[in-house]
MISE-937101 format. One record per residue: residue in one letter; y, z, x of N, C-alpha, C in turn. Coordinates in nm, 4 decimals, decimal comma. Example, Ala and Ser with C-alpha at 12.3 -4.5 7.8 and 13.67 -1.06 7.14 Angstrom:
<atoms>
A; -0,5690; 0,7800; 1,3190; -0,4500; 0,7800; 1,2300; -0,3300; 0,7800; 1,3200
S; -0,2250; 0,7080; 1,2850; -0,1060; 0,7140; 1,3670; 0,0030; 0,7870; 1,2900
</atoms>
This chain:
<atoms>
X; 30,8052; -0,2629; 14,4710; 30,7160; -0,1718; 14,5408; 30,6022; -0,2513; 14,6053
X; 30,5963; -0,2219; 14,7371; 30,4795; -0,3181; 14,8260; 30,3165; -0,2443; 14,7642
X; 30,2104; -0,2966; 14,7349; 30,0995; -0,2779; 14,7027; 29,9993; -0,2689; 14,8387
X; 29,9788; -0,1063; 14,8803; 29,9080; -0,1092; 14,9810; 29,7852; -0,1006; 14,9525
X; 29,6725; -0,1672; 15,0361; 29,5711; -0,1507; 15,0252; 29,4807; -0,0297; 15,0629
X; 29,4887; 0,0143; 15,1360; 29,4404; 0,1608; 15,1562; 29,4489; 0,2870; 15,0277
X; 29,3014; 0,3083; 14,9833; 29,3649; 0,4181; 14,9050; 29,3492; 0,5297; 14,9224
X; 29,4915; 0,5966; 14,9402; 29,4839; 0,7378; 14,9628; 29,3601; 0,8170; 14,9677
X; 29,3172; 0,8579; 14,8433; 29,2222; 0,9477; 14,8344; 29,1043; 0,9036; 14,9402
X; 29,0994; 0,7859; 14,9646; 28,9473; 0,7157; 15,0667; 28,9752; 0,7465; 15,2182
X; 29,1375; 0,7410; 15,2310; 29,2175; 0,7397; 15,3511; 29,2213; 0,9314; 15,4045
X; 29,2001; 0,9723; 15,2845; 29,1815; 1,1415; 15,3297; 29,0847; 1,1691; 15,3506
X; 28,9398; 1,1132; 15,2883; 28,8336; 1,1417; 15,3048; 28,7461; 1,0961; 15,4626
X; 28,8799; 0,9793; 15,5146; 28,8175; 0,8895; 15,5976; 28,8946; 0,9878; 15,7309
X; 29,0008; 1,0442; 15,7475; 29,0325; 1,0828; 15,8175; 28,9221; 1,2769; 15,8114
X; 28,8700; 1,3098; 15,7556; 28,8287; 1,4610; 15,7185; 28,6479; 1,3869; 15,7856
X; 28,6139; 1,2740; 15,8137; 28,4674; 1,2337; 15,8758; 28,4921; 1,2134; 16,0338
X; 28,4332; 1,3108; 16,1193; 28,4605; 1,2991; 16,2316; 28,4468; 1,1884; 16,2989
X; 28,3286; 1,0976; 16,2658; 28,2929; 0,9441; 16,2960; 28,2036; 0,8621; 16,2024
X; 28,3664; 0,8078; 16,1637; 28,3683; 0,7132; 16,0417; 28,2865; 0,5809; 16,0774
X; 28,1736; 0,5533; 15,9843; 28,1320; 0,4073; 16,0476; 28,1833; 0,2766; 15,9960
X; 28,1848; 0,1426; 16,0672; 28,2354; 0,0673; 16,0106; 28,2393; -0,0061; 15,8588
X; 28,0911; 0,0859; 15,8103; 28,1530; 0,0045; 15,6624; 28,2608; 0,1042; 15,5922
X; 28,2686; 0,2366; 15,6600; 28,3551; 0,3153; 15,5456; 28,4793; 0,3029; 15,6008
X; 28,5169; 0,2819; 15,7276; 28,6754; 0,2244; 15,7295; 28,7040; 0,0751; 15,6535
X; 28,6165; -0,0468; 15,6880; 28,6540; -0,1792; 15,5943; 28,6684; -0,1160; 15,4458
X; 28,5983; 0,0124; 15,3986; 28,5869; 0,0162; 15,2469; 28,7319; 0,0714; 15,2388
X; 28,7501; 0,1853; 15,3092; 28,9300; 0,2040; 15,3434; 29,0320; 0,1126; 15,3027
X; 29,0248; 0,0388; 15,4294; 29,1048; 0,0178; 15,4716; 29,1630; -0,1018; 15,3587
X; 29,0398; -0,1573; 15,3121; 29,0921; -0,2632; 15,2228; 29,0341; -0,2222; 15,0409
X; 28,9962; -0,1319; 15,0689; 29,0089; -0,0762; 14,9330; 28,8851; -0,1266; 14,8280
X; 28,8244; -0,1657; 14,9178; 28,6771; -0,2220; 14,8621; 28,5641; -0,1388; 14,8149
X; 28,4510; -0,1649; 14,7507; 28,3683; -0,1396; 14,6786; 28,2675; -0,1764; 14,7994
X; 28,1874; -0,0192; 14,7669; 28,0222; -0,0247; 14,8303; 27,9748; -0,1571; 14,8784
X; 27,9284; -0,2280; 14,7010; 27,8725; -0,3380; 14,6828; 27,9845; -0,4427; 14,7875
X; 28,1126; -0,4655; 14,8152; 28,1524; -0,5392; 14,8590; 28,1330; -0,5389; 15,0004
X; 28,1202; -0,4284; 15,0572; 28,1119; -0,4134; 15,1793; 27,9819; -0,5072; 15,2302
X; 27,8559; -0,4088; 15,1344; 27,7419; -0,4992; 15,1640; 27,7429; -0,6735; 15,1596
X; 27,7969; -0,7158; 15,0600; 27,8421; -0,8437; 15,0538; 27,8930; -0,9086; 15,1458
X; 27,9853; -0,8210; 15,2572; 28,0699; -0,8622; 15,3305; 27,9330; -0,8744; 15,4603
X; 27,8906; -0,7837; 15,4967; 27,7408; -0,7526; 15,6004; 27,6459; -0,8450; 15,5835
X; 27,6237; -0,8702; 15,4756; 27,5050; -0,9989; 15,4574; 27,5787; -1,1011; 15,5006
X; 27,7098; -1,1898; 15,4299; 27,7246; -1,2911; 15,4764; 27,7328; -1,2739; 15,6208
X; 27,7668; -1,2126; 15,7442; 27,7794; -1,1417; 15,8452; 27,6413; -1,2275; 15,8939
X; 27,5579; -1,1804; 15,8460; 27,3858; -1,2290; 15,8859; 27,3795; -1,3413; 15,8093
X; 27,4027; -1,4165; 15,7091; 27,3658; -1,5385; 15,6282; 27,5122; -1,5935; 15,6246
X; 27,5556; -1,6865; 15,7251; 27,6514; -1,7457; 15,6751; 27,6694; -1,8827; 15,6072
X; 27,7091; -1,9447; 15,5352; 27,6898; -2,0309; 15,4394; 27,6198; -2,0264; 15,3339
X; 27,6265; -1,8938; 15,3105; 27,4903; -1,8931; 15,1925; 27,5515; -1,8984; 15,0395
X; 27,5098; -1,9422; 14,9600; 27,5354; -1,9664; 14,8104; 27,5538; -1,8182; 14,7487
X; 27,5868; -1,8112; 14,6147; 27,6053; -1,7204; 14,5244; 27,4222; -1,6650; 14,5143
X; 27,3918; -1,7620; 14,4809; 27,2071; -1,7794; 14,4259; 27,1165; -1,6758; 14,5496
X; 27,1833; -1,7160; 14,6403; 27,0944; -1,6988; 14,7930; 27,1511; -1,5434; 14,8281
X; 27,2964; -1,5120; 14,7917; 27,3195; -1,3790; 14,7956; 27,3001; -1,2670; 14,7056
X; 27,2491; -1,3005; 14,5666; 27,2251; -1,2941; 14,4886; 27,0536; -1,2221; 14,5090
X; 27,0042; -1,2833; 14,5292; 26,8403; -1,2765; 14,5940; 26,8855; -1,1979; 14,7120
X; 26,9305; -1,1706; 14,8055; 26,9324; -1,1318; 14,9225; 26,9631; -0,9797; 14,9278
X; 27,0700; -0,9371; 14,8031; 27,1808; -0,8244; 14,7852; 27,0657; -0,7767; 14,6531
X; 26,9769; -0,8390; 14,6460; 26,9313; -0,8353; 14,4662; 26,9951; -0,7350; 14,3846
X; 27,1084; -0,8430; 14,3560; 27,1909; -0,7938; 14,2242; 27,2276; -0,9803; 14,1830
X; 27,2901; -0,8975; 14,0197; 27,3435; -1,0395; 13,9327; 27,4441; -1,1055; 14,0124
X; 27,4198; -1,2391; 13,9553; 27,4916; -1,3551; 14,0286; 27,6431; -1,3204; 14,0012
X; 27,6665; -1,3145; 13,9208; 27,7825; -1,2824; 13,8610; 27,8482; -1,1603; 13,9182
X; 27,7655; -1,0824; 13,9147; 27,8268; -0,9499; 14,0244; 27,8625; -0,9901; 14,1435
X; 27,7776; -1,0692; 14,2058; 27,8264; -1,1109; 14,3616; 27,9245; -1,2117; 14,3667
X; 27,9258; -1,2654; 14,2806; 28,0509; -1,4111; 14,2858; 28,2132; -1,2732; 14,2623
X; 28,1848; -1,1748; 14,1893; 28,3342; -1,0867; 14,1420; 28,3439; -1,0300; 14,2921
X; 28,2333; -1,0089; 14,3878; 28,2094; -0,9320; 14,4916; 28,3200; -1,0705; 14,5906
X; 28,2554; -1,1925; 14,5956; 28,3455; -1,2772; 14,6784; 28,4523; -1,3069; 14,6690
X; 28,4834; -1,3169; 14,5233; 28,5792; -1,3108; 14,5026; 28,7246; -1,2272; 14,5605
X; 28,6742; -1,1109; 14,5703; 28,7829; -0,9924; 14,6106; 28,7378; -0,9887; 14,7433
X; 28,6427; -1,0462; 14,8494; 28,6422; -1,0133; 14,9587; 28,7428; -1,1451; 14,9910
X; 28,7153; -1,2707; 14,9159; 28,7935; -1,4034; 14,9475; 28,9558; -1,3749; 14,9678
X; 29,0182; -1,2601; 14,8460; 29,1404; -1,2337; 14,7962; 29,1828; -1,1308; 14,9220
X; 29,1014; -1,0648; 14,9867; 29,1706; -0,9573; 15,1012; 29,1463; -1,0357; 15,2490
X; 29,0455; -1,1737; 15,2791; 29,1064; -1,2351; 15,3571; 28,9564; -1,2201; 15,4578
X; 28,8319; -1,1791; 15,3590; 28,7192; -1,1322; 15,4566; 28,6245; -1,2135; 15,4137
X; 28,6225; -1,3630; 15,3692; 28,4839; -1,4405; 15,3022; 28,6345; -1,5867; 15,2937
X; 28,5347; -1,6580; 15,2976; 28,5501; -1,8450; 15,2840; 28,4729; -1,8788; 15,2229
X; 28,5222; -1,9869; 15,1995; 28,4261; -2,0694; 15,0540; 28,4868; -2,2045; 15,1563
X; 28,3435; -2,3385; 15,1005; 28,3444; -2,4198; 15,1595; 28,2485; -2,4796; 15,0150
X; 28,3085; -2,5967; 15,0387; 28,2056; -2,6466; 14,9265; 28,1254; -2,7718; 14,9851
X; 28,0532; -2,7964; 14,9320; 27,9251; -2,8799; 15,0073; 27,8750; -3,0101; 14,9152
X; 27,8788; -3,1122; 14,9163; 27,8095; -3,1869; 14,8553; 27,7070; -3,2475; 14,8494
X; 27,6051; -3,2114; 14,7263; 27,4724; -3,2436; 14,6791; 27,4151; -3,3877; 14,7076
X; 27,3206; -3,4178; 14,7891; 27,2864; -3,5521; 14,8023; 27,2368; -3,6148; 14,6758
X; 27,1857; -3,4929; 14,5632; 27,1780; -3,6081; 14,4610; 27,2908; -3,6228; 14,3481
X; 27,4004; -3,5430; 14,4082; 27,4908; -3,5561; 14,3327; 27,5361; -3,4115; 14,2910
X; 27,6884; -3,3569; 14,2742; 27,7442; -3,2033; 14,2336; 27,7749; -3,1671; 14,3863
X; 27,7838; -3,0299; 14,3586; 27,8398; -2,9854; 14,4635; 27,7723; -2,8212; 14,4621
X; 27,7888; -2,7513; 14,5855; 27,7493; -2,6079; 14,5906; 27,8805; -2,5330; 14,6656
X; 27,8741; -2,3983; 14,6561; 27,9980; -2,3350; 14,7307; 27,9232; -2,2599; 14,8152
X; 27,9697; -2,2769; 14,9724; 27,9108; -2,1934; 15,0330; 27,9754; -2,1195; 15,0970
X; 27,9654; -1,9835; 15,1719; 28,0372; -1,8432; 15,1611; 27,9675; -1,7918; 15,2886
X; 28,1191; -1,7679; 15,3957; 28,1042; -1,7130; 15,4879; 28,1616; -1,5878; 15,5051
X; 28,1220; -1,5009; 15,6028; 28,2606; -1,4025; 15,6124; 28,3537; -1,3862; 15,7546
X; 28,4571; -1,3670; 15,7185; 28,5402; -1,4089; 15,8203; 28,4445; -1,2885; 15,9926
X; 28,5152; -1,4017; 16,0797; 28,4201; -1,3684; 16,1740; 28,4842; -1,1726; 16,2048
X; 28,3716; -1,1277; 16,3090; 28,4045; -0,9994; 16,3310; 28,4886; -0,9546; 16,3946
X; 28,5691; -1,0242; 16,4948; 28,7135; -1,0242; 16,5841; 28,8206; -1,0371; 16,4916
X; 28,8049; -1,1163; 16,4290; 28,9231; -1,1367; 16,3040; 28,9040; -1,0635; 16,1870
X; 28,8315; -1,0194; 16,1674; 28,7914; -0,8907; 16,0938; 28,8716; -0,7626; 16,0593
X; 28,8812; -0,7451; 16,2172; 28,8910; -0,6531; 16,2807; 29,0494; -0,6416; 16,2727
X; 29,0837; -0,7261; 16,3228; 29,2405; -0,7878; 16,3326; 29,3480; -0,7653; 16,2065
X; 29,2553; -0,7665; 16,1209; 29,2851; -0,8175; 15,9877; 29,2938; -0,6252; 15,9171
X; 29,1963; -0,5831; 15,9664; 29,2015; -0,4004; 15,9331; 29,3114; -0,3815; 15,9880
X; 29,3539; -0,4575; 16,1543; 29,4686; -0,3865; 16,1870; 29,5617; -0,3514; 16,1289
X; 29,6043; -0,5143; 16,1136; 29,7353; -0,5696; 16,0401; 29,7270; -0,4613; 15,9224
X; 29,6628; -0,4637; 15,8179; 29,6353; -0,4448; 15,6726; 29,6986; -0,2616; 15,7090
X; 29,6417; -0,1902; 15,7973; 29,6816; -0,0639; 15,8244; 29,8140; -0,0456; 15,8828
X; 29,8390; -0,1222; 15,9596; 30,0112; -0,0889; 15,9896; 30,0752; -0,1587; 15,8832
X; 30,0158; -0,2528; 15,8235; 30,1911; -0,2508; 15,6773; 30,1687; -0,1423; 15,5673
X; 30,0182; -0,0972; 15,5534; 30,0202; 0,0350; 15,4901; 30,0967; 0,1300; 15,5652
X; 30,0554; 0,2024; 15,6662; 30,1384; 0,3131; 15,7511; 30,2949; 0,2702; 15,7768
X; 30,3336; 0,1556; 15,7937; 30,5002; 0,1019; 15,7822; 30,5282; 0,1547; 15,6213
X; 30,5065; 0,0802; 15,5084; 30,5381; 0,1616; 15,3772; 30,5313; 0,2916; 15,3826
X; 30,3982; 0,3747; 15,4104; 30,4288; 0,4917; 15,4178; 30,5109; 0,5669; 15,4670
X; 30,5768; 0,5243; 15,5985; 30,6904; 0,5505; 15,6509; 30,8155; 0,5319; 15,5877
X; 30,8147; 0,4271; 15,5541; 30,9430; 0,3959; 15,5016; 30,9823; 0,4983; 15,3209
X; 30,8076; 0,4789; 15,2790; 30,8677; 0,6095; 15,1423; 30,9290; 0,7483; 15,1779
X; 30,8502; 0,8032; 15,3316; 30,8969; 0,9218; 15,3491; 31,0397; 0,9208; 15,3895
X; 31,0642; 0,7755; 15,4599; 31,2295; 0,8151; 15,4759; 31,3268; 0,8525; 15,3781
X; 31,2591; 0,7248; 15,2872; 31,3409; 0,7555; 15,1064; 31,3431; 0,8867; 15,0384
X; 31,2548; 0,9843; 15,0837; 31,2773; 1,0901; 15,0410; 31,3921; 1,1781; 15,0865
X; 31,4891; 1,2177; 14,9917; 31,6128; 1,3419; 15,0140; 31,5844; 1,4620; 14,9462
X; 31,6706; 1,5052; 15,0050; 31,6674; 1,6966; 14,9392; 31,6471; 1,7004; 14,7705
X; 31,6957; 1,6287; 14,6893; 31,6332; 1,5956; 14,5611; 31,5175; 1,5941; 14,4911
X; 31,4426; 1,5398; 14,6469; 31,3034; 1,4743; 14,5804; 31,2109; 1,6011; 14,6043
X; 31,2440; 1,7027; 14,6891; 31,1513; 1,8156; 14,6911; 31,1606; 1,9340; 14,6755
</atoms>
C-alpha cells in the first residue's frame, strides 16, 4: 500500500475553505504540523540558520525544532549543510528548499496522492459497496 501524504480529513477541510492560504495547503498537502510550517517560513527568511538560532527565532525548545527539521528534511522542504568551526567542531545549518521548488514538490506530492486515489477507486467492485 503506497503511503500518501495528504490527509484526508485536512484535504476535506482544505477543499470546504474558499481561499486556502499557503501555509494550510503545504500543511495539506504534506501532512505537516502548524509548528512545521512555521519552521518551514522562517527558514524561508533565515536561511542557514542553526537549530539554536531557530530555536530563539520560533521561541520554542531546541529539540522541538530539530523533530520540526527533521520531518520537513524527510518530505523534501529543508537542507542541512554542515559547516566547520574555525576553532574546531562543526554546526548544521538549515535551509528551506527554495519557493519554486517548493511548489513543484506540492505538485508532484498531490498527483501521486490523487493517482492512488484513483487507482483505489478503480479497485473497488460491486462487493465492496
Amino acid at each position: 500500500m503506497v503511503e500518501a501524504d495528504p490527509s484526508p480529513q485536512r484535504f476535506r477541510e482544505l477543499m470546504l475553505d474558499e481561499e486556502p492560504g499557503f501555509e494550510d495547503v503545504l500543511a495539506c498537502v504534506f501532512n505537516v504540523q502548524e509548528h512545521e510550517v512555521r519552521t518551514f517560513l522562517t527558514l524561508q527568511d533565515h536561511p542557514g540558520s542553526t537549530v539554536a538560532e531557530l530555536a530563539d527565532q520560533l521561541q520554542r525548545d531546541r529539540s522541538n525544532v530539530n523533530r520540526s527539521l527533521s520531518t520537513l528534511r524527510e518530505k523534501g522542504l529543508a537542507e542541512r549543510e554542515r559547516r566547520l568551526l574555525d576553532g574546531g567542531g562543526h554546526v548544521y545549518q538549515y535551509s528551506a528548499t527554495p519557493l519554486p521548488e517548493a511548489r513543484e514538490l506540492m505538485h508532484e506530492t498531490l498527483d501521486e496522492w490523487t493517482a492512488y486515489v484513483h487507482d483505489r477507486i478503480d479497485e473497488f467492485g460491486d462487493e465492496d459497496i
